[in-house]
N, C-alpha and C positions, 0 to 999 in steps of 0.2 A: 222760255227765258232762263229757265233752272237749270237746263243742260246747256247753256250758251255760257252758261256764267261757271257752272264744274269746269265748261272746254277750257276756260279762260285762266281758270286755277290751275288747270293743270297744263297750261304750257308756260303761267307763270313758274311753276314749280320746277319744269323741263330745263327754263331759261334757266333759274336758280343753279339747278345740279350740273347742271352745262358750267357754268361760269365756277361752281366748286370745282370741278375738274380740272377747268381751264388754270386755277389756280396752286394745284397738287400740282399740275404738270410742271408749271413753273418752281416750285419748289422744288420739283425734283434736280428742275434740268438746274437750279442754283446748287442742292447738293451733289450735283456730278460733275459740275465746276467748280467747289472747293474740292472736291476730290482729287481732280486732274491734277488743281494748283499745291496739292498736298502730295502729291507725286511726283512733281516738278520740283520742290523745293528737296524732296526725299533725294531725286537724282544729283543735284547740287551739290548736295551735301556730300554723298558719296564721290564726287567729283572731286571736292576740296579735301576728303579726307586721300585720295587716289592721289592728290597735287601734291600731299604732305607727305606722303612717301615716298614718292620721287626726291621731292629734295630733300629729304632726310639719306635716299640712296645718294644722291648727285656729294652729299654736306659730308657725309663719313665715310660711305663704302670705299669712294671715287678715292679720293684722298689716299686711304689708306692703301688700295690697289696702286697707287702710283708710287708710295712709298715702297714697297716692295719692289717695285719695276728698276725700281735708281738703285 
C-alpha cells in the first residue's frame, strides 16, 4: 500500500512539473511576442523617421533644385 501511495506522489509531482513547464513555456512564447511587437514598432519607427526625410528632401532640396533650373 506504501509503494501505491510513493507511485501516486510521484506522478502527483510528474503532473505538478509538467504543468510548471507548461507554464515557462507560455511565458516564454508571451516574451517572444513582446519581442516581435518591440520589433515591429522598432521597424515603424524607422519607417516614420525614413518618411521625414523624404519630405524634408521633397520640402527644401526639390525646391531649391528648381530654383536653379529657372
Amino acid at each position: 500500500m506504501a509503494l501505491l501511495v510513493d507511485a501516486l506522489a510521484l506522478s502527483v509531482d510528474t503532473l505538478a512539473l509538467s504543468v510548471d513547464t507548461l507554464a515557462l513555456s507560455v511565458d516564454t512564447m508571451a516574451l517572444l511576442v513582446d519581442a516581435l511587437a518591440l520589433s515591429v514598432n522598432a521597424l515603424a519607427l524607422s519607417v516614420d523617421a525614413l518618411a521625414l526625410q523624404v519630405k524634408r528632401f521633397v520640402y527644401t532640396i526639390v525646391p531649391i533644385q528648381r530654383e536653379k533650373d529657372v
